[in-house]
N, C-alpha and C positions, 0 to 999 in steps of 0.2 A: 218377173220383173215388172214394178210400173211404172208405165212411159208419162212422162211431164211437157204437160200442154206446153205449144210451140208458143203461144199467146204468151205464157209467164214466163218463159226463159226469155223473152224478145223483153220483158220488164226489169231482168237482174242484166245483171256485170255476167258475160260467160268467162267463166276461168276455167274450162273443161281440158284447155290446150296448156296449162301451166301443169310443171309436173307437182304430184300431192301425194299426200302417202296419210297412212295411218299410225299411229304405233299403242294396242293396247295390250293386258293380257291373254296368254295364250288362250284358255278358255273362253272370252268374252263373244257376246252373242251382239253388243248393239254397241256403236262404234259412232260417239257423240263430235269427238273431232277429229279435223284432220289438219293437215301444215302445208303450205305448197309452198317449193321453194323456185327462184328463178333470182339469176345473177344478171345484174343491168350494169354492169362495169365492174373492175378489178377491185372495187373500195365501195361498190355499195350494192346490195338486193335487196330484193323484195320476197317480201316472206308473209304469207295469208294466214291467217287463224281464222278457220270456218267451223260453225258450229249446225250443227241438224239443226234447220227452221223449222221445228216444232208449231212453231205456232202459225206455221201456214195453213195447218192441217187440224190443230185445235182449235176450235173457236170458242170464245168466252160463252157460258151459257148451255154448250150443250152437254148432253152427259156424261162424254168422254172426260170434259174440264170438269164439270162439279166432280165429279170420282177422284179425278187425279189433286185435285187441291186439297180433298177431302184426307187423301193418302199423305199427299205433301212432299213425300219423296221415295223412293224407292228404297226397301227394306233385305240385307245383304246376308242371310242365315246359311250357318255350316252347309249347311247340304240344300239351300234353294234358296232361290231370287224371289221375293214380292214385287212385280215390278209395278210402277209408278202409271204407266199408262200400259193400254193393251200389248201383248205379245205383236201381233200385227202393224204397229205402230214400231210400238221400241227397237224389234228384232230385223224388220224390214222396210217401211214403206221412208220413215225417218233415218234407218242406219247408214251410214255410210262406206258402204262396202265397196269394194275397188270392182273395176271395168262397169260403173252402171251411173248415169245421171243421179245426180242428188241437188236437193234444193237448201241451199245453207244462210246464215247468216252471219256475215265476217269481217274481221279488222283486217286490211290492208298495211302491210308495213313495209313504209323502203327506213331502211337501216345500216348503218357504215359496219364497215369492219371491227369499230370498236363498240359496236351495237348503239352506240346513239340513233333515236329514231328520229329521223328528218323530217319526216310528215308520215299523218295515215288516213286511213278513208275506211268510215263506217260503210257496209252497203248491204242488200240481197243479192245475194247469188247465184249459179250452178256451178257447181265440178262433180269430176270424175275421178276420182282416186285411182295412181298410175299400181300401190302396193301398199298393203296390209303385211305391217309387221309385228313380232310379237313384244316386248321387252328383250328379252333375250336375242334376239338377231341383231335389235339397233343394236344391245351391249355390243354384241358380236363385231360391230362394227366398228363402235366407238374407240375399243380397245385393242384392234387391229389384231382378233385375234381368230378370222377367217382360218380354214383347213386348203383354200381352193377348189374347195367341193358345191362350194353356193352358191348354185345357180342363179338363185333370186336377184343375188345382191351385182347389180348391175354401177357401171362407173355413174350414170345420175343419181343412184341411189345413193353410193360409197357419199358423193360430195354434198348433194343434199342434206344426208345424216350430221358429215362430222361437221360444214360450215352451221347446222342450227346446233349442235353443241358445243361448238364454241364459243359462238354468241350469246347461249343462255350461260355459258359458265360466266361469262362476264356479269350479264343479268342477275346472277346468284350472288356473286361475290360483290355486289357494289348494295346489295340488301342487308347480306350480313352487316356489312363496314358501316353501314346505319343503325347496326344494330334487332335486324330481323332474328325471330327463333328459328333454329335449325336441328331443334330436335328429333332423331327422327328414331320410329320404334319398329323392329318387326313386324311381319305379320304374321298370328298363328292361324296354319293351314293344316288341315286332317286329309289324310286319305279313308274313305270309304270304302269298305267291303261292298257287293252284290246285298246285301239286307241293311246299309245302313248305318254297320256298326265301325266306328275308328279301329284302323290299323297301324296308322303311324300317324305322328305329330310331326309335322316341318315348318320353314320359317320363311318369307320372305322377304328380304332387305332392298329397300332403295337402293339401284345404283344410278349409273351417269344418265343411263336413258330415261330410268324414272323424272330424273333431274330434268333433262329436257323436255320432255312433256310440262312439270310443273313452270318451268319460266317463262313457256312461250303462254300457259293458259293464265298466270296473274298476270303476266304481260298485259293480254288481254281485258280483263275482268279491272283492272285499274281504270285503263286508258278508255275507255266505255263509263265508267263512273265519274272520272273528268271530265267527257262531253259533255254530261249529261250537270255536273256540276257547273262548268264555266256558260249554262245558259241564263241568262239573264232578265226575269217576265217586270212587269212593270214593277216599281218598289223594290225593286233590285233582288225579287225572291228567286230561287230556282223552284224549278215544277217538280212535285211530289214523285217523288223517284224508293226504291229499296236500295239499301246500303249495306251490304254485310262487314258490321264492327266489331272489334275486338276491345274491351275496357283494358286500364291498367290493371295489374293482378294485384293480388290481396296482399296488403304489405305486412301484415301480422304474420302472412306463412311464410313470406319473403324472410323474415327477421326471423323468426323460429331456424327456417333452412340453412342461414348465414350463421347460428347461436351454436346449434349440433357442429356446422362444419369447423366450427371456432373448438367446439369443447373434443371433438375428435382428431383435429391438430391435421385436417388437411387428407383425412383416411377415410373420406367417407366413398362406400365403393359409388364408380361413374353411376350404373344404374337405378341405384338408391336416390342419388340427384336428381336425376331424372325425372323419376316418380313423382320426389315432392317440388319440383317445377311446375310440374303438369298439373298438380295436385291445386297449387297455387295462383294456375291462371284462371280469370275468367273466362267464362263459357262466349265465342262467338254466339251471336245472334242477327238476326236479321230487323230493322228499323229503319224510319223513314227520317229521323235525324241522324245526321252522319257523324259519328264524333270519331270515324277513325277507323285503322287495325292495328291494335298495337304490337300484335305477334310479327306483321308481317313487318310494318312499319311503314304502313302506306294511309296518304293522307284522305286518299278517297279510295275504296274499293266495295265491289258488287260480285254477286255471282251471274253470270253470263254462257258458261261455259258449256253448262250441260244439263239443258233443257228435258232431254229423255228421264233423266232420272230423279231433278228437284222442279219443284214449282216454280221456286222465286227466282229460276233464272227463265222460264216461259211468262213469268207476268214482267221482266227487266225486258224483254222480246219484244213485247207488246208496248212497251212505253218508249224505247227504243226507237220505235216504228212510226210510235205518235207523235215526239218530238224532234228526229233527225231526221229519217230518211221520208216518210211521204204525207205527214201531218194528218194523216187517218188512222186511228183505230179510236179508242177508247183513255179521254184521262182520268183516273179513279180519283176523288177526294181524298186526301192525306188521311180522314179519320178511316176510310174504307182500307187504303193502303195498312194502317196501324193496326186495326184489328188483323187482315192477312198475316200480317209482318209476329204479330203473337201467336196465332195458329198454329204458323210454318215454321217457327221455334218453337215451339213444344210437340210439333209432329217428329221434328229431326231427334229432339233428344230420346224423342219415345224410339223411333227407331235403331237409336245409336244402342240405348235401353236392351232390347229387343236381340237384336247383336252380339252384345255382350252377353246375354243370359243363355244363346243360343254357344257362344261360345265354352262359358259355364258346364253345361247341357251335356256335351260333346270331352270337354275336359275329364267330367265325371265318370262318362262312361270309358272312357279310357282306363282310368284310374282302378274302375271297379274290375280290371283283367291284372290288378298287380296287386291287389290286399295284402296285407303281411309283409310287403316289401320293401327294404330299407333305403332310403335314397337321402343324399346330400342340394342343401338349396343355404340359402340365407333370407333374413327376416324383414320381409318389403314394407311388411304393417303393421303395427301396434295398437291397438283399443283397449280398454277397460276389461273385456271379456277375453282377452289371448291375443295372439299374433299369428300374422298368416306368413308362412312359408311358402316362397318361389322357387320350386327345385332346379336347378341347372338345367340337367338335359334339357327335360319336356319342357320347362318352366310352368306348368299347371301350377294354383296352387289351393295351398288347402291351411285348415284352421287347426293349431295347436289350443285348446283351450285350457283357461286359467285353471279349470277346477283339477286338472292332470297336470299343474307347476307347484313345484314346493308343498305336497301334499302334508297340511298339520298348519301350513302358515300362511300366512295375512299378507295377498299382493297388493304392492301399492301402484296405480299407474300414471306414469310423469307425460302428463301430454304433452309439456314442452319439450321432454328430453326425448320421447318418441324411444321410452322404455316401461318394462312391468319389472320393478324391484321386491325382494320379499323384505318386510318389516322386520324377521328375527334370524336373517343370516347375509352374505353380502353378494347372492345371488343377485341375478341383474342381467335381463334379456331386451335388449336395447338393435334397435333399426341399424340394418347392414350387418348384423352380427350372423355368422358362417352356424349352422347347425345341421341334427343327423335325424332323419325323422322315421318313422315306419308308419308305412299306409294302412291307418286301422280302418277307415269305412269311406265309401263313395255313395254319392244319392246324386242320380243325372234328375231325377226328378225334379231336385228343387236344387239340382247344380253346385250341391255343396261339397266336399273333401275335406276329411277328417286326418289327422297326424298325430300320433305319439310320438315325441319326444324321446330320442335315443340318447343323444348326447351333445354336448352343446360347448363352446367355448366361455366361459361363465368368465365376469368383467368383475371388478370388484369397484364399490360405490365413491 
């Protein structure tokens, strides 16, 4: 354990004696926030969002920071972590693991019953985390679906838990009613043999606790971009700050999406929507003009939250620090900030990149233990060269290609109809449509999957 000079805690807010808790994945090794809760009367509390002060212990300049900027964020592969700064930083000295001092950095919120937030207070800090819990136990709790066996789950924990998911259900619902996205998609998870190799694909879905987590941390990550916005320097500018924005999405795919769901009369399956939603947003990014998120539907928003594993919420730390709380560290020129602000966006996408291929990777080699195997999915993509099938079960998926459709005949492909029709019959393989494939080949090398085509519900033009 390392003990934290008496000198710096005598400089933060001690909240060691508030109760706090954690809630991450069961696996997770490095535990960037925590929540403390404390009720100040029947109609209002106070509720902390602390985040690991990372940058008490990073300083601009030394090698740990060039490395870690250089990386930009922490990289999340099937089977390992790339992580963003040292193992002894991420896993320990910064985690917030319960019964041990930690030094954070946190929004204070007192908050009514109806979650209106009354006031809050940027500051530095200490706590002590009273409980580390997993998703699954908050669920556990949220959903009052205890056995009596759970020792853990103590009555400040029970009330702790359900008053902060109350109040982010409020937090949620008054997002949506603005018009926030609430798309939300699985994740696919592999289990691992002893050498490496997939033995089962599983899935895991947001539920209430995921929920919870996420409203109390844009909670945060707003209301920090607001301070940081309503400052006012001479000439009425604000100080060069990062802003993670969201553009409006592409309205060419927006009207494509709305065209299909018009010509398919209301059938088009949910997940298929989905897709070309997603398909049609802009990519957040990170920039020092703020023009917004439009996913979230928030007028000013930053990342703040979780320093251990992106940059641009340890360089928001450090400006943070320079502007609110003690007018020392460092302010970067906006053209300094701008370049950062490009790096750290195309560091994320490379990772995000990176991820995905790793997923890829791992899909294939699954795939390559069921060759010759016939399996049912429907058709998530359309290109010029074939369509890719997403199977049910596993949902892997893999490439039916053109030159193995309508063999002897001329495909035409409708990119607006988001189908491949033949030219000399009234075949016609179009997005959402139900098909039967047999797994002819897998390459985890280059993460590809192969499908012949068994049989298929053929549409007529």
């Amino acid at each position: 354990m390392n003990l934290i000079d008496r000198v710096e805690i005598l400089r933060r807010r001690d909240m060691r004696d508030v109760f706090t808790l954690t809630i991450d994945p069961a696996d997770a090794k490095d535990f960037d926030d925590a929540l403390s809760f404390a009720k100040e009367d029947d109609d209002t509390y106070q509720v902390g969002v602390h985040i690991a002060d990372v940058s008490h212990y990073v300083k601009p300049g030394s090698r740990t920071d060039d490395e870690a900027y250089q990386r930009g964020t922490s990289i999340y592969l099937v089977d390992r972590v790339l992580p963003m700064l040292p193992e002894w930083l991420c896993n320990d000295l910064c985690s917030l693991r319960p019964n041990e001092d930690k030094l954070t950095m946190s929004v204070i919120f007192t908050i009514d019953k109806c979650a209106r937030v009354k006031k809050h207070k940027l500051c530095r800090t200490v706590i002590r985390s009273n409980a580390r819990l997993n998703y699954d136990q908050a669920q556990t709790i949220i959903a009052g679906a205890e056995s009596g066996n759970e020792e853990w789950m103590t009555p400040e924990l029970r009330e702790a838990i359900m008053t902060l998911y109350r109040l982010s259900q409020i937090l949620r619902d008054e997002r949506v009613a603005k018009g926030a996205m609430t798309i939300e998609q699985d994740e696919m998870r592999f289990r691992l043999d002893e050498h490496g190799h997939p033995i089962d694909i599983y899935f895991e879905h947001p539920n209430e606790a995921h929920h919870l987590i996420e409203e109390w941390m844009l909670l945060a990550n707003r209301t920090v971009a607001q301070d940081v916005a309503s400052i006012r320097k001479r000439g009425g500018a604000t100080p060069p700050f990062i802003y993670r924005v969201h553009d409006k999405p592409n309205e060419d795919k927006l009207n494509d999406l709305a065209l299909l769901e018009q010509k398919m009369g209301g059938a088009l399956p949910q997940e298929v929507r989905n897709i070309l939603m997603i398909r049609a947003q802009a990519k957040a990014v990170y920039a020092t003009k703020n023009i917004g998120h439009y996913g979230l539907r928030f007028e000013h928003y930053t990342h703040f939250t979780s320093p251990i594993r992106r940059y641009p919420d340890l360089i928001v730390h450090r400006l943070l620090t320079k502007y609110i709380l003690t007018g020392k560290g460092e302010s970067l020129p906006i053209e300094v900030l701008d370049e950062m602000c490009t790096h750290l966006s195309e560091q994320e996408q490379a990772a995000l990149q990176a991820e995905r291929e790793s997923v890829k990777m791992y899909q294939a080699l699954w795939m390559e233990d069921h060759i010759g195997e016939e399996m049912e999915g429907y058709i998530c993509s359309v290109t010029d060269f074939g369509f890719f099938v997403r199977l049910d079960e596993s949902r892997c998926e893999g490439l039916v290609s053109i030159r193995k459709l309508c063999p002897g005949e001329y495909m035409i492909y409708e990119e607006h109809g988001f189908a491949l029709r033949s030219s000399d019959s009234d075949t016609r393989y179009a997005l959402g449509d139900r098909v039967r494939v047999k797994v002819a080949k897998a390459d985890a090398e280059k993460g590809q999957i192969d499908f012949d085509l068994i049989e298929d519900k053929e549409q007529k033009i």
